[in-house]
C-alpha positions as CSV (number, residue, x, y, z in Angstrom):
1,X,13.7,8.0,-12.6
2,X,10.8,8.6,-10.3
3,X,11.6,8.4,-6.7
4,X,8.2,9.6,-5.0
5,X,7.7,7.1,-2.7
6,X,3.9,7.5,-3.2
7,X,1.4,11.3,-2.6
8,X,1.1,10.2,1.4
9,X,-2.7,10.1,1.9
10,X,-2.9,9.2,5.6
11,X,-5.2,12.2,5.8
12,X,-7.1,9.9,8.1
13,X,-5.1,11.0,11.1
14,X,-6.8,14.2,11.0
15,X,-10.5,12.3,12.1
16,X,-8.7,10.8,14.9
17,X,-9.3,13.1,17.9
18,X,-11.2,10.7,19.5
19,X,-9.1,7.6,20.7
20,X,-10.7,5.3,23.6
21,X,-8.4,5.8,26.8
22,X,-6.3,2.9,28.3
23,X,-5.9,2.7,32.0
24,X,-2.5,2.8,33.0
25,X,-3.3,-0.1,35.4
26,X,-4.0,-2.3,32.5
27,X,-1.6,-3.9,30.3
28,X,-2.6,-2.2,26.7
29,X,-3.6,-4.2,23.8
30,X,-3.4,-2.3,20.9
31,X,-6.3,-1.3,19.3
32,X,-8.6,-1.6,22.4
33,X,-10.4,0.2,25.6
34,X,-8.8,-1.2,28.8
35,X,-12.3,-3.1,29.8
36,X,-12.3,-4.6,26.1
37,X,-8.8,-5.9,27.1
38,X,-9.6,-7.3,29.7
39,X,-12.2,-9.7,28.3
40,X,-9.9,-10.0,25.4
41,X,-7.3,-11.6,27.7
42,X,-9.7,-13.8,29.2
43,X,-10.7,-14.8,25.7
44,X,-7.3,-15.9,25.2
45,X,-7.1,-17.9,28.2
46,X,-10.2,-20.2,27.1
47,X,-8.6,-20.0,23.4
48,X,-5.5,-21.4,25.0
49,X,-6.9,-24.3,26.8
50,X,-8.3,-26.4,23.8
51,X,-5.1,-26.2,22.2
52,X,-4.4,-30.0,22.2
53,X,-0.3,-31.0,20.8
54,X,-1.8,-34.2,21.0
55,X,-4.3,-33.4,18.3
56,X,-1.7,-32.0,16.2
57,X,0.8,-35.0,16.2
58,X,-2.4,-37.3,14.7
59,X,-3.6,-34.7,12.6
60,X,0.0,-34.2,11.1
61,X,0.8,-38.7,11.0
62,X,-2.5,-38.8,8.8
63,X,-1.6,-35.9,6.8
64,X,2.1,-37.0,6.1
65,X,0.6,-40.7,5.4
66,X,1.1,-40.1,1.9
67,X,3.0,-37.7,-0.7
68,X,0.5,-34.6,-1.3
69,X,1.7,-32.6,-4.2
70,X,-0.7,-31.5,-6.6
71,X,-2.0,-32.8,-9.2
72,X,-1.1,-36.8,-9.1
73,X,-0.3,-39.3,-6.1
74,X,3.4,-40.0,-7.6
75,X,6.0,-38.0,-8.8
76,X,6.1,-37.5,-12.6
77,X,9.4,-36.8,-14.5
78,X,7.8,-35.2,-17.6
79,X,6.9,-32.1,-17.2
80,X,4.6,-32.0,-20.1
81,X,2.5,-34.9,-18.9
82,X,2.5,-32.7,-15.1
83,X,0.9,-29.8,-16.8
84,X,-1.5,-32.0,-18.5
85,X,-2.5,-33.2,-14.6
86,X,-3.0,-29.3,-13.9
87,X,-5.5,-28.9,-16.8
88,X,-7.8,-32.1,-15.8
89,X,-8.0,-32.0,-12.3
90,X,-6.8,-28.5,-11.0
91,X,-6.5,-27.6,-7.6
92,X,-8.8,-27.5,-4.0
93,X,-8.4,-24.8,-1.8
94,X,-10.3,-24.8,1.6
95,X,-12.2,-22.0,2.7
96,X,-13.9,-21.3,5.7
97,X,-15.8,-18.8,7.2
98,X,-17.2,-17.2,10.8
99,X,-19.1,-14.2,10.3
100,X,-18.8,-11.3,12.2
101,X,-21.0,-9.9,14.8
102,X,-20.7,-6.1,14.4
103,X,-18.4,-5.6,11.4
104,X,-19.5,-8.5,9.0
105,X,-17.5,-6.3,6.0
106,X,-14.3,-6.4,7.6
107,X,-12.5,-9.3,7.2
108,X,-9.6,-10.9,8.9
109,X,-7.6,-14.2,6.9
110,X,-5.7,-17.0,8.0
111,X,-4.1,-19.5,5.8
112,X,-1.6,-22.0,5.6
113,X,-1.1,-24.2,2.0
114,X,-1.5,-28.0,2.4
115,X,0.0,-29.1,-0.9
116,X,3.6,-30.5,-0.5
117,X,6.8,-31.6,-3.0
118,X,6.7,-35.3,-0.9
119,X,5.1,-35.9,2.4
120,X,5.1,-32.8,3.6
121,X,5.1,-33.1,7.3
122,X,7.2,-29.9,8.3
123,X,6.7,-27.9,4.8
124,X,3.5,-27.3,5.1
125,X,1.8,-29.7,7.6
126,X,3.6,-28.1,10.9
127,X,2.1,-24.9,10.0
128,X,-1.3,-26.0,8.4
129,X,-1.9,-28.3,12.2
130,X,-1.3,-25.5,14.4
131,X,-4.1,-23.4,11.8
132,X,-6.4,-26.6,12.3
133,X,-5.8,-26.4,16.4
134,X,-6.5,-22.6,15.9
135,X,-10.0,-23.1,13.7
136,X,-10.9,-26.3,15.9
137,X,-10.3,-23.4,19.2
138,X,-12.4,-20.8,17.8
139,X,-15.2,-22.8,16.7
140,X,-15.5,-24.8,20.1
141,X,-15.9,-21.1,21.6
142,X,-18.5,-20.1,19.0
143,X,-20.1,-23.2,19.9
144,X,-20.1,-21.4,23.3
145,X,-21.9,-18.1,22.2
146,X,-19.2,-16.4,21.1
147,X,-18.8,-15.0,17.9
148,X,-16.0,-12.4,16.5
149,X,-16.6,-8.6,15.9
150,X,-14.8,-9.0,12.2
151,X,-15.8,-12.0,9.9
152,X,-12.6,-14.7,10.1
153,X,-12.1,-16.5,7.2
154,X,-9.5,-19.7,7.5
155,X,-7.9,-21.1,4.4
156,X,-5.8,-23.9,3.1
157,X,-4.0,-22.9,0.1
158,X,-3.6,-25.7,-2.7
159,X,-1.0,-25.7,-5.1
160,X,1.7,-23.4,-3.0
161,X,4.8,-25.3,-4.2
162,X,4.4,-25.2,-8.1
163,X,4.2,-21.1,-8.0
164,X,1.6,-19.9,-5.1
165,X,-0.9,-20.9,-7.8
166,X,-4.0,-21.6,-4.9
167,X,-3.7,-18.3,-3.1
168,X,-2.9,-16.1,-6.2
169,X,-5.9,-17.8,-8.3
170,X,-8.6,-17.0,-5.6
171,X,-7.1,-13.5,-4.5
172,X,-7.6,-12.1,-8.0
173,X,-10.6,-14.1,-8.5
174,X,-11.8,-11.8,-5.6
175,X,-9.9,-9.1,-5.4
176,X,-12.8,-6.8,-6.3
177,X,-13.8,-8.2,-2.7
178,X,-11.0,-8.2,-1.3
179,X,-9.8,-4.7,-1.6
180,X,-13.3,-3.7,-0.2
181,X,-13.4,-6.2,2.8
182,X,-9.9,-7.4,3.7
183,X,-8.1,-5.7,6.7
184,X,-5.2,-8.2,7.7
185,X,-3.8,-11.5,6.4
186,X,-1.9,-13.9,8.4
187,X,0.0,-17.0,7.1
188,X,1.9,-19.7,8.4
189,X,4.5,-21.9,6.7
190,X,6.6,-25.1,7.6
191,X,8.0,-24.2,11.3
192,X,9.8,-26.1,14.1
193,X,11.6,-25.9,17.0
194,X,13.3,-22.4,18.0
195,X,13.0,-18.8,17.6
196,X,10.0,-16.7,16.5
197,X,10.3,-15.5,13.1
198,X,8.0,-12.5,11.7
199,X,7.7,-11.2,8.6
200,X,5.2,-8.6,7.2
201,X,3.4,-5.2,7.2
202,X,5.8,-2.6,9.4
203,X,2.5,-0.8,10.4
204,X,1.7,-4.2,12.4
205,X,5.1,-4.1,14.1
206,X,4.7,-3.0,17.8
207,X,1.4,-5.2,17.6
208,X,3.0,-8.3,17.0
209,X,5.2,-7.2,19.6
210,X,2.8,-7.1,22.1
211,X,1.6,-10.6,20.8
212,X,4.9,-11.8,21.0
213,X,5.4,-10.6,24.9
214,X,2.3,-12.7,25.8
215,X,3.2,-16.0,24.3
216,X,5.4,-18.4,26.6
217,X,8.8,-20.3,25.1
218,X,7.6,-23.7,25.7
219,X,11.2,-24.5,26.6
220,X,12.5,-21.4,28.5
221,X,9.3,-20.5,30.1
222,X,10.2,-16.4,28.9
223,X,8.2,-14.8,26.7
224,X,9.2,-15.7,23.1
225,X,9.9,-11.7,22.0
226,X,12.3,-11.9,24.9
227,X,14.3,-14.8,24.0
228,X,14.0,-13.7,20.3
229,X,15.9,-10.4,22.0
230,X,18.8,-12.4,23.6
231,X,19.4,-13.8,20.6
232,X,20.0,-11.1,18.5
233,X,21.7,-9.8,21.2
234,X,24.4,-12.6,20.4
235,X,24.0,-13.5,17.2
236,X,23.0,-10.5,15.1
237,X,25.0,-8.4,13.1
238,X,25.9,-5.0,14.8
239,X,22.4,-3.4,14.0
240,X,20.4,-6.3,15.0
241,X,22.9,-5.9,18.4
242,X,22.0,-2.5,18.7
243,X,18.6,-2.2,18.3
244,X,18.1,-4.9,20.8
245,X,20.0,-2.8,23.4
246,X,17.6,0.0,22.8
247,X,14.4,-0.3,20.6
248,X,11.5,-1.0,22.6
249,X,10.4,-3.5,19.7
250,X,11.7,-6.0,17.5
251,X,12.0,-5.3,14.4
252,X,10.0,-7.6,11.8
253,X,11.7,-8.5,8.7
254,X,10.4,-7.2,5.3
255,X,8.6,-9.7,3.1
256,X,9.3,-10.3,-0.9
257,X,7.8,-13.9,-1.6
258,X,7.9,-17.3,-1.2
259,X,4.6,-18.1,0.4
260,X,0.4,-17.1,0.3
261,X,1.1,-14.0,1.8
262,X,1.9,-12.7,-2.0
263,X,-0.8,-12.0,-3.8
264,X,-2.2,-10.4,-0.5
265,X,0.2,-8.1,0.2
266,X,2.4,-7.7,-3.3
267,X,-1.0,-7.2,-5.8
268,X,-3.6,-6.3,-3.4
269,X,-2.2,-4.4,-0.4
270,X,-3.5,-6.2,2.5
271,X,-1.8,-5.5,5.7
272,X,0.2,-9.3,6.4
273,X,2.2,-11.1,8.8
274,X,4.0,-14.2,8.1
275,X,4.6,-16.3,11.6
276,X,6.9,-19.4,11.6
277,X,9.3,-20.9,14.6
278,X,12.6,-21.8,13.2
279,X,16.4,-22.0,14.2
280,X,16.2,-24.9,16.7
281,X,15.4,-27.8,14.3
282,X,17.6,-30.0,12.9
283,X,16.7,-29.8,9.0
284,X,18.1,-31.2,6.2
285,X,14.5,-32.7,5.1
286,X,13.3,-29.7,3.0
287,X,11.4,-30.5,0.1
288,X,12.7,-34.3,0.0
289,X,10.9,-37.5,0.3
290,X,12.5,-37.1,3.9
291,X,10.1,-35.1,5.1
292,X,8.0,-37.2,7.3
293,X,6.2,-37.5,10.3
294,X,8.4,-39.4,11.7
295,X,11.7,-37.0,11.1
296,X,9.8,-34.3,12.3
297,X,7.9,-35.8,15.1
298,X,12.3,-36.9,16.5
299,X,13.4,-33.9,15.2
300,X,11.4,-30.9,13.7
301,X,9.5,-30.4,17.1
302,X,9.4,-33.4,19.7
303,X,6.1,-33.0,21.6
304,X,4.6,-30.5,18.5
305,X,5.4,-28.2,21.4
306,X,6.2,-24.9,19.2
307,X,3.1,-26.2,17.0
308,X,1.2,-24.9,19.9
309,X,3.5,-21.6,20.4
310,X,2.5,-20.7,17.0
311,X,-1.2,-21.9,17.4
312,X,-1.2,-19.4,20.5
313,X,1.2,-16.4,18.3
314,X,-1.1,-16.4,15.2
315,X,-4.2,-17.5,17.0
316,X,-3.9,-14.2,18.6
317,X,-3.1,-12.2,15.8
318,X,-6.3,-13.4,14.3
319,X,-8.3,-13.0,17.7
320,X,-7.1,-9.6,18.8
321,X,-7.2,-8.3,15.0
322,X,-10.7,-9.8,15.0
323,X,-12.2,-8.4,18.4
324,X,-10.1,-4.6,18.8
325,X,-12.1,-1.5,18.9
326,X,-10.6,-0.2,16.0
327,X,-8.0,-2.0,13.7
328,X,-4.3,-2.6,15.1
329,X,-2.2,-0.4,13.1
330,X,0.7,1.9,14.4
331,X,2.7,4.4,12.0
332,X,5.9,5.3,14.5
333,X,7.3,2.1,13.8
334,X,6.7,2.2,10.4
335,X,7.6,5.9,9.6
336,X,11.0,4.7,11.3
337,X,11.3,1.9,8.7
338,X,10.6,3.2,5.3
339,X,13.6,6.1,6.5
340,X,16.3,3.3,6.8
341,X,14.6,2.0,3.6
342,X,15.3,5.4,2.0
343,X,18.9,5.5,3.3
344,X,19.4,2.2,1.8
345,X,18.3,3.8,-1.7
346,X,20.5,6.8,-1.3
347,X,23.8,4.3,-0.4
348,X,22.8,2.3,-3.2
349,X,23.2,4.8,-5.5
350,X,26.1,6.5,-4.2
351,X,27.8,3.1,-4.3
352,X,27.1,1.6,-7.3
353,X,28.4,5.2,-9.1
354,X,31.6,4.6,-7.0
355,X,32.0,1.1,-8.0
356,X,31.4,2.3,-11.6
357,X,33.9,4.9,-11.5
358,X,36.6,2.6,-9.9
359,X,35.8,0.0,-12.8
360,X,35.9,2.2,-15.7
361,X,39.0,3.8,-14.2
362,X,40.7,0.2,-14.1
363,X,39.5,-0.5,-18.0
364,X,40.6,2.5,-19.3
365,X,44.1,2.0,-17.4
366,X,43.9,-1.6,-19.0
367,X,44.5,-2.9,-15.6
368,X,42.3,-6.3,-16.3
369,X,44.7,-6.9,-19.7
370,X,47.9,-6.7,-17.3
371,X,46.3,-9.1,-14.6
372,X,44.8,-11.3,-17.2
373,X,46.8,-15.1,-17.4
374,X,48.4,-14.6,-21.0
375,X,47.5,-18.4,-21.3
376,X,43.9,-18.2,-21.0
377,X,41.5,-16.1,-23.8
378,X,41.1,-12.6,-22.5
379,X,38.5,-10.4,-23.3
380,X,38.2,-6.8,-22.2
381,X,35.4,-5.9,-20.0
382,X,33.1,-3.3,-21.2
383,X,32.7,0.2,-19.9
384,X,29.7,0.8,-18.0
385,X,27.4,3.6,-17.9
386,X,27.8,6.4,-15.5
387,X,25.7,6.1,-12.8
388,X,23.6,9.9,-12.4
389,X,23.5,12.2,-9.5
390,X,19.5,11.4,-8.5
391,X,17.2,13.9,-7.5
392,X,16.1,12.2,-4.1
393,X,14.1,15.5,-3.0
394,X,10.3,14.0,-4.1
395,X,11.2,10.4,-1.4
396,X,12.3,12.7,1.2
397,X,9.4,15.2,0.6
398,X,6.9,12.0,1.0
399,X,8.6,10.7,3.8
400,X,8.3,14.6,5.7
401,X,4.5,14.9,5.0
402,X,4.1,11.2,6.4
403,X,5.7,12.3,9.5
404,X,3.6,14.9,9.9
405,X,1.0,12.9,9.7
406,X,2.4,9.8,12.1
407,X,2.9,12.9,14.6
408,X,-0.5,14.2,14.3
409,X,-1.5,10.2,15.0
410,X,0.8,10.0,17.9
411,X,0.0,13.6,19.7
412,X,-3.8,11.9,19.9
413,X,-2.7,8.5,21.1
414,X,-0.6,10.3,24.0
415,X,-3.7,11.9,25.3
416,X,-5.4,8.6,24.6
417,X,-5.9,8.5,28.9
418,X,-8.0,10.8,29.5
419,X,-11.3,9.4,30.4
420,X,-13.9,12.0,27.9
421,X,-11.9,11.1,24.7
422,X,-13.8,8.2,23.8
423,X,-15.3,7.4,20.7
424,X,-19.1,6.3,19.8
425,X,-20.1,3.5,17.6
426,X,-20.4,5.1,14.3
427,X,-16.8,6.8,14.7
428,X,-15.1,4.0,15.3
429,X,-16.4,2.2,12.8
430,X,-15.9,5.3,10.2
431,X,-12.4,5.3,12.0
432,X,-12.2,1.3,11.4
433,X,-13.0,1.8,7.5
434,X,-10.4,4.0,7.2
435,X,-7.4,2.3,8.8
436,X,-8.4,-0.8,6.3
437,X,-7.2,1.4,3.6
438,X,-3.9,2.7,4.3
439,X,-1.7,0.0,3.2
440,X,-4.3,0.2,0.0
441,X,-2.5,3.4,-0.4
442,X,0.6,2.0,-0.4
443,X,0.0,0.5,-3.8
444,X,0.2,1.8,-7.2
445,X,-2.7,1.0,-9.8
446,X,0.3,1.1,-12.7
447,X,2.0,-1.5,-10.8
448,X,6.2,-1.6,-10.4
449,X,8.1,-0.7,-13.9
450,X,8.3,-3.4,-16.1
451,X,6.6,-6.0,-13.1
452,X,2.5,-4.6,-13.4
453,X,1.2,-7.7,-10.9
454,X,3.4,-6.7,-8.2
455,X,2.0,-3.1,-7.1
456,X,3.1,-2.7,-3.3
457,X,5.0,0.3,-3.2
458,X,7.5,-0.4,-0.3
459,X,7.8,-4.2,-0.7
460,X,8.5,-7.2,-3.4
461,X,10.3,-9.8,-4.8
462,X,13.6,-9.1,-6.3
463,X,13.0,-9.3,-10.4
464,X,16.5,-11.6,-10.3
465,X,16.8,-12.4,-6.4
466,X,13.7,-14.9,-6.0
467,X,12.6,-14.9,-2.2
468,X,14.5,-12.1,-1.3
469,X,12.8,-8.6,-0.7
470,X,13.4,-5.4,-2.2
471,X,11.9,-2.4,-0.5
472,X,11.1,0.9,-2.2
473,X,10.9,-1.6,-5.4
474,X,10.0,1.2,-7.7
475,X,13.7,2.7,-7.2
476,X,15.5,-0.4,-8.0
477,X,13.8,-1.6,-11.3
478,X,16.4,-3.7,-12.3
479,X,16.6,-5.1,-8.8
C-alpha cells in the first residue's frame, strides 16, 4: 500500500520574502496591508447595511409557494417515468458574474442549490436567500463604483437533491477553466437558528476564524466564533473541550460530501468552505412536504435573523477573499491538521490488527460455537486476514518536508512588520498565482484507488459511509 501522502510541492514559500507589513495598531485581516484593511472594513460596514431580513422572508414565502424539485411540479412514484423527466427537460443552473478589476483570472465562487425534495424553505431556500441578500449587497455597491479585485461569480445549483447533478455537470463541463481560474469556493446549505458550522479547506482555517470574530450572534450580541467556543467548551467531547481551552482557532470540520462543494473540492481541488447556522432550530421538517415557509418562518429562524448572520459570515468570505492583497491561505493550521490525520491512520491500523488478532484467537478457540444459542443455526465465522506491519516512513517523510516548508512561510510572516518588506504589483500577483495552486497539488491526476472522480488527496466521501469524510482517503481504500 502507498502511504505518501503526496511529493509536497509548496516550493512557493521559497518566493515569499516579500510579505506586506501589518501595523500592530490595526486589527489584521489576513491576506492584506493594514491601509487595505482598513477600507476593507469599511467596505463591510456598507455591505452590512443593505442586508434587508425583511427581503429575505418574501423572497423565501415566494420561493416555498410551491414544491421545486427537479424535473416535474408533483411528485412521481415511478422512477422510470422520473428519469424520462431528466432526459426532456434537464436542469437550470444560475450563474452570475462581476468581473474583476485587477485580477479578472482569478476567480472567487458562491453557490447555494435551489432545487428541493418538497417546498424547500429551510433545505435549500434559507441558504439560497441569504446568497440572494449577499449578490443583491454587492451589486447595489458596484452600482456605487465599486468593483472587486477578483472576478465573483454567484451560482444556484439545480438538481442538488437527486445526486449534486447541477454543480458536478458544470464543474467538469469547465474544469479546464476552472483549475486555471478558480481560487476559493464557498457554499451554503439549508441553515437556521444556532451555532456557526464550518466545513472545508484547513489552509482557510484561521481565516474563517477571523471572519467568524467579526460577525455578531444576533441573539447574544458576542461574536459567533466566541459563542461557537463556549459551546464546545460544554458540549464537546474531550478534544473539542481541550482545544477550546487553548487553540487560538476553532477548528473547522473536514468535508466528504453531501452538498455543491464536491465536485469543487473532491475532483478539482478548489480551496472550499461550507457555512451553515444550525443547532438552535427545532427540525423535524427535513426533506418532507413539511418544509415550508411557514414552519420555518415559527421555527427554523423567527425574524430570518441568522439568514443575515450567514449573509454577513459568507458575504465576507467572498468580499475579503475577493479584495486581499494576496489570497487568504495559512499552512500552520493546516500542517497541524493533516498530523492528527496521520495519527488517525497509524491508530487505525494498529487497531484493526488488534481487533483481528483478538477475533481469530476467539475462532480458533471456538469461543463463538460455545456462546452460540444451540437452538438457533450457527455458522462459524471466518478467519480474517492478518492485518501487516505498514511502512508509515514515506507519510511521515511528506509531512517533515511540508513543515519545513510551513516554517519557511511562517519565519517570513513574523517579520511581516517591518515597514521595507513590501511587495510590488507584479510580485504579488506572481505570489497570488501561486497560492491558487496549492490545494491543486493536493490532488492526484490517477484519482483515489478504485474511486478515479474523487482525486483530493486529504479529503472524500467514505466509499460505504455516504456524507461522512475520510481524510488521507488513499490509506483507507476500502473506507
Amino acid at each position: 500500500m502507498n502511504l505518501s501522502l503526496c511529493s509536497v510541492r509548496f516550493v512557493v514559500f521559497g518566493l515569499m520574502l516579500s510579505i506586506p507589513a501589518f501595523a500592530a495598531t490595526v486589527e489584521p485581516i489576513l491576506g492584506f496591508s493594514p491601509a487595505a484593511a482598513e477600507r476593507q472594513r469599511a467596505l463591510e460596514a456598507k455591505f452590512d447595511a443593505q442586508l434587508d431580513p425583511l427581503l429575505l422572508s418574501e423572497w423565501m414565502k415566494r420561493l416555498a409557494a410551491k414544491p421545486n424539485h427537479v424535473g416535474s411540479t408533483h411528485v412521481k412514484a415511478n422512477a422510470e417515468f422520473i428519469a424520462a423527466q431528466f432526459r426532456s427537460w434537464g436542469f437550470d443552473n444560475v450563474v452570475a458574474r462581476l468581473r474583476g478589476r485587477e485580477r479578472p483570472d482569478q476567480w472567487i465562487i458562491r453557490g447555494n442549490h435551489h432545487d428541493a425534495w418538497v417546498f424547500g424553505a429551510e433545505d435549500p431556500l434559507s441558504g439560497l436567500v441569504a446568497l440572494m441578500a449577499e449578490a443583491r449587497a454587492i451589486g447595489l455597491l458596484a452600482r456605487e463604483g465599486w468593483a472587486p479585485r477578483r472576478t465573483l461569480i454567484f451560482t444556484a445549483w439545480d438538481a442538488e437533491e437527486p445526486g449534486l447533478l447541477g454543480s458536478t455537470e458544470w464543474a467538469e463541463t469547465h474544469a479546464k477553466e476552472l483549475r486555471e481560474h478558480a481560487a476559493i469556493y464557498i457554499n451554503s446549505d439549508n441553515s437556521g437558528r444556532g451555532f456557526l458550522r464550518v466545513g472545508g479547506s484547513h489552509t482557510l482555517e484561521k481565516w474563517i476564524n477571523g471572519i467568524a470574530r467579526d460577525v455578531i450572534d444576533p441573539q447574544k450580541g458576542i461574536p459567533v466564533a466566541e459563542r461557537l467556543r463556549a459551546f464546545r467548551l460544554i458540549n464537546g467531547t474531550a478534544e473539542d473541550r481541550r482545544d477550546a481551552q487553548h487553540r487560538a482557532d476553532l477548528r473547522i470540520g473536514a468535508l466528504g460530501s453531501g452538498s455543491d462543494y464536491t465536485p469543487f473540492l473532491q475532483h478539482l481541488g478548489i480551496a472550499s468552505l461550507d457555512i451553515r447556522y444550525q443547532g438552535e432550530n427545532r427540525g423535524g421538517s427535513y426533506h418532507s412536504i413539511y418544509d415550508s415557509f411557514d414552519h420555518y418562518a415559527r421555527f427554523g429562524d423567527p425574524g430570518f435573523q441568522y439568514g443575515i448572520a450567514l449573509a454577513k459570515t459568507a458575504g465576507r468570505a467572498v468580499l475579503r477573499s475577493a479584495q486581499a492583497n494576496f489570497l487568504p491561505f495559512e499552512f500552520s493550521n493546516f500542517l497541524e491538521t493533516v498530523r492528527r490525520f496521520a495519527r488517525d491512520v497509524v491508530k487505525l491500523a494498529d487497531d484493526t490488527r488488534e481487533e483481528t488478532q483478538r477475533h481469530n484467537r476467539l475462532v480458533g478457540q471456538r469461543q463463538f460455537e460455545k456462546a452460540a444459542d444451540p437452538r438457533e443455526p450457527f455458522v462459524a465465522p471466518r478467519l480474517k486476514s492478518p492485518v501487516p506491519h505498514f511502512n508509515f516512513s514515506p507519510l511521515h517523510n511528506a509531512l517533515d518536508r511540508l513543515e519545513t516548508a510551513v516554517r519557511q512561510f511562517e519565519s517570513v510572516l513574523q517579520k511581516r512588520t517591518q515597514p521595507e518588506w513590501q511587495l510590488d504589483a507584479e510580485s504579488e500577483a506572481k505570489l497570488d498565482s501561486l497560492l491558487k495552486e496549492i490545494e491543486r497539488a493536493l490532488t492526484s491526476e490517477e484519482g483515489l484507488p478504485r474511486r478515479p472522480w474523487y482525486r483530493h488527496l486529504v479529503y472524500a466521501p467514505g466509499a460505504y459511509t455516504g456524507y461522512g469524510v475520510k481524510t488521507l482517503p488513499g490509506t483507507q481504500i476500502l473506507a
